[in-house]
N, C-alpha and C positions, 0 to 999 in steps of 0.2 A: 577533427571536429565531428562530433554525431550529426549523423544526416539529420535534416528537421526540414524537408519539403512540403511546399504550401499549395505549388501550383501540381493538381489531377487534374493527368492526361487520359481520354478513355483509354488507349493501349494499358494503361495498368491499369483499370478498372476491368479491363474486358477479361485480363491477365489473373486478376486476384477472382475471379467469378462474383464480383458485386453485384451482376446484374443478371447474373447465368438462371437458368430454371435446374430442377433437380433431375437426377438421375440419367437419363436418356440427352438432353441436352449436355450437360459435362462432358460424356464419353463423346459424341459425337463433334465436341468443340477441342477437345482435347487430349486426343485417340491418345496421345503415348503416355497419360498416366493409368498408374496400374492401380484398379481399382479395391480397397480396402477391404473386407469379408467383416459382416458386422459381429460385433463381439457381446460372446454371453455375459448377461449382468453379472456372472458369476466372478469373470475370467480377473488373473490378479495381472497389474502392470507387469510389463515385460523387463526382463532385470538383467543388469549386467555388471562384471564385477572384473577383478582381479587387475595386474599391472597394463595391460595393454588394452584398451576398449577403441573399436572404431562405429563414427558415426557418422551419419550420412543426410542430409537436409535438404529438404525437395518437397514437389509439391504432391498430395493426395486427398482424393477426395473422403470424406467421412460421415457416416450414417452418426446421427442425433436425433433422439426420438422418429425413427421410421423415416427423418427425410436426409437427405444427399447433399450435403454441401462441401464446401472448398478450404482446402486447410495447408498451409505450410508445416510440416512436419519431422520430427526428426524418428530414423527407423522405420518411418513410415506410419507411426501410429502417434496419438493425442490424448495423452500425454507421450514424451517420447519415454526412452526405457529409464526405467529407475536404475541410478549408479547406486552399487552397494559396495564398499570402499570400506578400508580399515585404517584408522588411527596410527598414523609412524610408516605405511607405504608410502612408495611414490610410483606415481599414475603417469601413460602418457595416452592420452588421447587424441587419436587421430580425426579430425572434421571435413567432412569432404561436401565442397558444397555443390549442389545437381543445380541449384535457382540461376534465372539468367540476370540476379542482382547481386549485390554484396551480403554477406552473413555473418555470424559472430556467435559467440556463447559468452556471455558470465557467470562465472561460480560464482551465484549468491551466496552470498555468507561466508564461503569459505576466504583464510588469509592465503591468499597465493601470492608469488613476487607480482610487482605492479606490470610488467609487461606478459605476463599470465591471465590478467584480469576482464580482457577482452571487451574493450570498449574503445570502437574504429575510431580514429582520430583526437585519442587520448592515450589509450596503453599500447594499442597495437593497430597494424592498417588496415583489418578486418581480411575476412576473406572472400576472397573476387571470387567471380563462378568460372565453375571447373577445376576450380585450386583445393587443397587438399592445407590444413593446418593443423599441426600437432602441438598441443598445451603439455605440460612435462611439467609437472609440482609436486612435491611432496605434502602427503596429507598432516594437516598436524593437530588436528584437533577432531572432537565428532557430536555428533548428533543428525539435525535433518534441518537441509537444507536445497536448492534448488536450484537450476540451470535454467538460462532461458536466451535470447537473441535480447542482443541489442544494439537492433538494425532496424533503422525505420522503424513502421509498427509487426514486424513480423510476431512478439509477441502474442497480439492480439491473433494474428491467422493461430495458432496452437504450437506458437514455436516455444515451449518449455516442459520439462520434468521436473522430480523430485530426485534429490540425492541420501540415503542416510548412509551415514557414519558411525562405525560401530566402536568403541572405546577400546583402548587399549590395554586399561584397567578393567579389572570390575564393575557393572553396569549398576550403578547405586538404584536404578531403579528397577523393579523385581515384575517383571509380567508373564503371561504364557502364552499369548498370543501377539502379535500385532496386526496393523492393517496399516497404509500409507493412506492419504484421504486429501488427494487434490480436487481444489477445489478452484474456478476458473468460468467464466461465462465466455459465448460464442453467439456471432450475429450471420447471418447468411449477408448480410448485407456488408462490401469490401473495409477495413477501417481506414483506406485513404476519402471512401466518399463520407465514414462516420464524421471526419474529421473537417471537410468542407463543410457539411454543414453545420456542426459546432461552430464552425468562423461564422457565415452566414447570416446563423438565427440561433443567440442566447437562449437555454430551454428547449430547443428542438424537440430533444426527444420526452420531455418530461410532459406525462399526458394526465399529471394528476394533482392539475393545476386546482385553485381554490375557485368556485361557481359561485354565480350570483344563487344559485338554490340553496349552493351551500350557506350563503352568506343568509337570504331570509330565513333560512333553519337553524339560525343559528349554530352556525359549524365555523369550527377553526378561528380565524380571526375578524374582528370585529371591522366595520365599515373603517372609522377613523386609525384603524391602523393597516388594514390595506392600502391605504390612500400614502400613511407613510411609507410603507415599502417601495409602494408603488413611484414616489418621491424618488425617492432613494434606489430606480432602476433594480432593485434586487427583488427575487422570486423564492421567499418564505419556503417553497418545498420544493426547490432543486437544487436535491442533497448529493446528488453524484453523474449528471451531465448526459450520461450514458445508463438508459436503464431497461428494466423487461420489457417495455414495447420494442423493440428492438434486439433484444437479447434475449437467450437459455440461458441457465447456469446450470454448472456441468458438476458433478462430482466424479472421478477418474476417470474425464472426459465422456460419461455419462447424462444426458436429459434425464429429466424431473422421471416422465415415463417410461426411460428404458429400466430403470431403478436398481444401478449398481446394487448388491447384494454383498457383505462382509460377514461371513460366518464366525460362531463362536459357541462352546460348550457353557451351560449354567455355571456360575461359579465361576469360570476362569477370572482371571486380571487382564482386560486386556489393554493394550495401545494403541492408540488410534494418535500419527502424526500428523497433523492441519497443515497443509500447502494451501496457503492464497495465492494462483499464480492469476488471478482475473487482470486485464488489462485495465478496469477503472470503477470494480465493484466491492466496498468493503459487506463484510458478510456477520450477522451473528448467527451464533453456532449452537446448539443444543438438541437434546437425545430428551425429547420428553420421556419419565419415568427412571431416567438412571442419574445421577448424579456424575459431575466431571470433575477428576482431580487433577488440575493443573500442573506439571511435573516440570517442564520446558517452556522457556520462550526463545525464539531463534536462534536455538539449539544448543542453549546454555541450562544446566539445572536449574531450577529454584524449589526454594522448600516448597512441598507440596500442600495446594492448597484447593478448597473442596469448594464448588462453582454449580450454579444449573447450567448459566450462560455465559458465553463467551463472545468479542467483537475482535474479529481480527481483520486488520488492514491490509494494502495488497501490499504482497512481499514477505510480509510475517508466517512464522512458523506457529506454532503450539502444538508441546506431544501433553496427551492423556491420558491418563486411567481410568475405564469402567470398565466395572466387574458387573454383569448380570447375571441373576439369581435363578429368573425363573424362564421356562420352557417356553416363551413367546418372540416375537419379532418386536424392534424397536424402531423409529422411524428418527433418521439422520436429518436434520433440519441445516440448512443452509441459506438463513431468510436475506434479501437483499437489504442495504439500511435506510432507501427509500420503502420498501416492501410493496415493491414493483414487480415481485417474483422470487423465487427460492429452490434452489437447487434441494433436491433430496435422495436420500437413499436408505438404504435398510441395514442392520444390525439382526440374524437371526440365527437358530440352532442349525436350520437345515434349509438347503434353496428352495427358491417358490412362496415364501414367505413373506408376507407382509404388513403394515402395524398402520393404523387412523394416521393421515397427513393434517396435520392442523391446518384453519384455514392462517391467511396471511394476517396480519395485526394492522392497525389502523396505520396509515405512513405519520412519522412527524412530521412537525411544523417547527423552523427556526424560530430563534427569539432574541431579542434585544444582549440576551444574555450570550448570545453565539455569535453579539459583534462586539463583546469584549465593552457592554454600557450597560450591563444589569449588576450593580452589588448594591446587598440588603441598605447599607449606610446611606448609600448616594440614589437609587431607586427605590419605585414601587411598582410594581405590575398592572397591568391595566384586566380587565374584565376575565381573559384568559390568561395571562402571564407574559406575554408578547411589547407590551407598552414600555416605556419607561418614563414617571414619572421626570420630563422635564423640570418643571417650577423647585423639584427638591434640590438640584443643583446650584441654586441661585444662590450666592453668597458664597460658594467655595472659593479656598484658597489658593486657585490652581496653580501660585508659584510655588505651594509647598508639594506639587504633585511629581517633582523633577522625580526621576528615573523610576520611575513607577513600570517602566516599558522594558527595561534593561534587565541585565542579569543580576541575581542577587550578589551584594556586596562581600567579596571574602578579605576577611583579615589577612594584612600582610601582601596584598594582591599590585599590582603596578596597575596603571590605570589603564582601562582597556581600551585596546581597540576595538572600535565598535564602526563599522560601514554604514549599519542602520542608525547611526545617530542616538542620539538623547531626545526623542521624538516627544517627551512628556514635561519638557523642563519649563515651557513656557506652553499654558494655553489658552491666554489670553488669546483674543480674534475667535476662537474656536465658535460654529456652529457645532449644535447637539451631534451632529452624523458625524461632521468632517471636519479634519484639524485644517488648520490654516497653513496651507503651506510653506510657509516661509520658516513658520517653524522647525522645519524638518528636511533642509538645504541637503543632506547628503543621502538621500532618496531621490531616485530622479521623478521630476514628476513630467506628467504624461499621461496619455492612454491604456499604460498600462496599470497603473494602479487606480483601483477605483475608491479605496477606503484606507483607511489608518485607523487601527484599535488602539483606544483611548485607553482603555482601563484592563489590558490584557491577563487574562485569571490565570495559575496556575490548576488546570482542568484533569490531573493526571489522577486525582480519586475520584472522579465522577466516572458512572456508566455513559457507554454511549447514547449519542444521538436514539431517540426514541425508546432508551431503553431505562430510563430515569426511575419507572412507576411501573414494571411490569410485575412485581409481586413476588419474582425469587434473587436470588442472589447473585449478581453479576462481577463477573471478573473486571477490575482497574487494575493498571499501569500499576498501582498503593500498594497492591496486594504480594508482587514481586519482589521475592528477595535472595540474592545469588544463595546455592547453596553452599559453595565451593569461596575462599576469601577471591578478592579482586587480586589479578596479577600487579597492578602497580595502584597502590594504598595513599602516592604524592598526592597533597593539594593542589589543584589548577597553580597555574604562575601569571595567567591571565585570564580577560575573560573577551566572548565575542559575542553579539547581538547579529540575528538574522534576520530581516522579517522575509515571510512570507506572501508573496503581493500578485494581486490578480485583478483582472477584469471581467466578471463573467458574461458581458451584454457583446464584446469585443471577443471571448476568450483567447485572452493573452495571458500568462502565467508568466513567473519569476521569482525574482530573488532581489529583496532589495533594489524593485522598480527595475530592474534589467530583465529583458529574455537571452538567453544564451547569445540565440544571431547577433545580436548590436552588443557580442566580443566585452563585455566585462574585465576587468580584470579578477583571477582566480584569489581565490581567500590564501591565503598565505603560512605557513607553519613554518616553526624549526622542527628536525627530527629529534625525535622523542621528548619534546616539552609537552607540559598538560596544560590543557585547554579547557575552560568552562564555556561551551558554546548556549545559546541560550536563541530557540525558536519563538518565535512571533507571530501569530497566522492570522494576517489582517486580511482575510478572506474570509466567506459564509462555507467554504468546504472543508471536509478534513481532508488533509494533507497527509500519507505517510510517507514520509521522506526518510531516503536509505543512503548512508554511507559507504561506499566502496574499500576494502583494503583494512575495515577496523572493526570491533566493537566498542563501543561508547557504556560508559555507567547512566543510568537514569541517578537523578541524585535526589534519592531518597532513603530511609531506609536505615539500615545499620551501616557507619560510614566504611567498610573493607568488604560489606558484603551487599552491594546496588547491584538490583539487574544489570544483566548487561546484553544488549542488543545493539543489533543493523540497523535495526527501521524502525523508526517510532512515528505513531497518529499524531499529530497535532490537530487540536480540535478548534473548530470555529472562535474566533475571538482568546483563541486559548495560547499559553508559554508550554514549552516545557525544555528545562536545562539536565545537559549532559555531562559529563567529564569524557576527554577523550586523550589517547598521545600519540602522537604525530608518529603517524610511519612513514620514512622517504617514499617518493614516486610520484606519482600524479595521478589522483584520484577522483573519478564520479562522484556528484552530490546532487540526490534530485529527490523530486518525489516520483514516487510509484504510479501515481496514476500515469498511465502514460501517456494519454492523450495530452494529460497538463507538459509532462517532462516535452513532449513533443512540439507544444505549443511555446516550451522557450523555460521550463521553470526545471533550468538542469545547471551547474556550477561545477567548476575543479577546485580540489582541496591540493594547491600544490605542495608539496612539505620536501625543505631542502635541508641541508647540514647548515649550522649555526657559525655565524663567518668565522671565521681560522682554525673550523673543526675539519678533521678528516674526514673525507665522502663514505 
């Protein structure tokens, strides 16, 4: 079982430097680490390749923008080295762990056997300190993709890289350059204390709360809809828990002002791969004055498609194409999607170079619509768009509202099982916020769930959170479409409903009213049946939630040719269903932020042989 500890002892506080001062303190607190040598914004990830790689995980301090703080790392550096691997080898990597805790890697993305896939107390027992663990898989597919721990929150200390994979065919897509572009935030402050107080005090760190100034000046939301919120325990602009008051965001483990630097000639084609490896910051992405052609999503082709902006979730990939023309620098924008801060870096001919930083954009504000109770039919908006027209509700039918929550209906389908219920088939009792629970008997109810979305959208053509009205053209989920046909073309044979369920004033995270600790039982498959799983996010966060061991179809699109991805955002009040088929083993399902997966909203996809079939 992943460790998920609650109770911080100072010994690992004192141990993770959460409380340490910079430079002269560290060495003197912890004479046997060997100290880092800062690295020029120039310098590229350190790279390693071929059949035999060994790696080594341990603690070292690291220079970020001019200050000295405390990093778990692998190779010694943050990001650790980029694996560069070929398509039809097989790898063995050796892990050696120096920490005086347990450690682990998962290959993101990549299909490895399930006892390969390196997640302690589900594929494997993790690695004890001083033990030494060799992973041995064959590669079998490519693009870019990521390693990282998943141990505790070591993530968040700087425990991940990037991996690309280079095809074994012909690379359909035609560049002359590339650059990796991991991208990842970092707190001086340890993330066992970030995490105490997350339990503590809902909003902690979120310091860009709505004012009474705001509210005489008319800003943001209006008096009587503050009061609702306020009602309703939930905080309008605390979109991601953990944000720049507290945090840098780093691009190849980079500060804003040390300002990584990615060369390129006028004219080239270049690539530029997106790593989200941030522990709980989703990011939008854009190159003012060049255009992005979307080529990859977690590390699958799709037709290429031409973007200013981009929202990638944590754990997602995206590779791209810009080609610049002319003889200047361009500034790499990594805005946070509270816009509580932004990682940047440069695009230029020649080093020393560098291009105007736009200032940061106004933070959003959630709406009625991000709790799954805004459509044109049944609402109206109030002053700012925040409201929803109670009184238009009055006189609905809401027996004829049954499965309005559930997966869409496929012909020929056996009737699903669903853990999350038929949440919408009776809403008679319902208050405007909250269903009545009795309706909705196989959700546990409790302190962990605070809300049940009524009217759950399918959100996968909207732009992100904040980015609805920005003026250019933003990449959706809509816009992906495999390049290459889908491996397996069967329709689902079932279907499954998830919700997504939290408490943000408590944070408690889950699945279906459960946190991991209070032992669930796992979702269930036969090997290789298909599956139409169908997400629910009856939370005000976006969720991106990553499957272990598969790719899943988004199911839109031309039906043999759906993206196919890891990890998919689910957006506040939002659905989105996938096609997937059972690989034996026993597989991780969580979301990516990690403090949530941390906080209990992590599940096993167990998937066995189908009774009287061979193992």
């Amino acid at each position: 079982m992943p460790r998920l500890p609650l109770d911080i002892d100072r010994r690992a506080l004192l141990r993770g430097g959460a409380i340490l001062g910079a430079g002269a303190a560290v060495s003197s607190l912890l004479p046997n680490w060997a100290m880092s040598a800062e690295r020029s914004s120039l310098s590229a990830l350190p790279t390693l390749s071929g059949e035999d790689i060994k790696l080594t995980i341990g603690h070292t301090p690291v220079i970020i923008d001019g200050k000295t703080s405390h990093a778990v790392t692998i190779n010694g550096t943050v990001p650790g080295p980029m694996l560069r691997l070929k398509e039809g080898q097989q790898v063995r990597i050796a892990v050696t762990n120096t920490l005086d805790e347990e450690t682990s890697i998962h290959w993101h993305g990549l299909l490895v056997p399930t006892h390969m896939d390196g997640v302690p107390g589900v594929s494997f027992p993790g690695i004890k300190p001083g033990e030494t663990f060799v992973y041995d898989f064959p590669i079998v597919q490519s693009g870019t993709y990521w390693y990282h721990s998943h141990s505790g929150l070591q993530e968040a200390e700087g425990h991940y890289a990037p991996i690309v994979i280079e095809p074994a065919k012909a690379d359909p897509v035609a560049f002359d350059r590339e650059h990796v572009i991991v991208l990842a935030d970092h707190s001086e402050m340890h993330p066992h204390l970030i995490f105490k107080r997350l339990k503590q005090q809902g909003g902690v760190f979120n310091h860009q709360r709505q004012t009474i100034a705001g509210l005489l000046a008319g800003q943001d939301q209006t008096l009587a809809e503050r009061t609702e919120w306020a009602r309703m325990l939930m905080d309008p602009t605390d979109l991601s828990d953990v944000t720049g008051a507290v945090q840098t965001f780093l691009v190849n483990g980079h500060g804003p002002n040390d300002n990584w630097t990615g060369l390129f000639s006028p004219g080239e084609r270049v690539r530029l791969r997106f790593v989200n490896a941030a522990a709980q910051m989703i990011f939008n992405v854009r190159i003012p004055g060049l255009k992005l052609t979307v080529v990859a999503a977690d590390g699958q082709n799709v037709r290429p498609v031409e973007v200013d902006e981009f929202q990638i979730g944590n754990a997602e990939t995206y590779d791209v194409i810009v080609q610049p023309t002319e003889d200047r620098a361009y500034t790499l924008v990594s805005e946070a999607i509270d816009r509580s801060g932004m990682g940047r870096a440069t695009l230029a001919p020649r080093a020393g170079m560098s291009a105007p930083v736009p200032p940061l954009r106004e933070r959003p504000i959630l709406t009625m619509k991000d709790m799954g109770m805004s459509h044109e039919s049944h609402g109206a908006p109030g002053a700012s768009g925040n409201s929803m027209n109670h009184g238009s509700m009055a006189g609905m039918d809401h027996g004829s509202m049954a499965g309005m929550g559930g997966a869409a209906p496929l012909p020929g389908m056996a009737p699903p099982r669903q853990r999350g219920g038929d949440l919408m088939g009776d809403m008679g009792g319902m208050e405007m916020n909250m269903l009545d629970w009795s309706k909705a008997p196989q959700i546990k109810k409790g302190p962990g769930v605070q809300m049940i979305t009524p009217m759950p959208m399918d959100r996968t053509g909207e732009a992100g959170l904040g980015l609805e009205s920005v003026g250019h053209r933003v990449l959706v989920y809509k816009d992906l479409i495999a390049l290459e046909a889908n491996p397996d073309p069967r329709p689902p044979e079932r279907a499954l409903e998830i919700r997504l369920t939290g408490n943000m004033e408590r944070f408690i995270w889950g699945f279906d009213g459960w946190k991991f600790s209070e032992n669930p039982p796992p979702y269930s498959f036969r090997t290789g049946e298909r599956v139409r799983v169908t997400l629910v996010n009856d939370s005000m966060m976006t969720h991106p939630v990553h499957l272990h061991g598969h790719f899943f179809e988004l199911v839109h699109g031309p039906v043999d040719q759906m993206p196919r991805k890891h990890t998919v955002s689910v957006a506040p009040g939002g659905k989105v269903s996938f096609d997937m088929t059972a690989e034996a083993g026993d597989w991780a399902f969580h979301c990516h932020m990690l403090y949530h997966m941390h906080a209990g909203m992590f599940q096993v996809f167990k998937v066995r042989p189908a009774e009287g079939a061979s193992a």
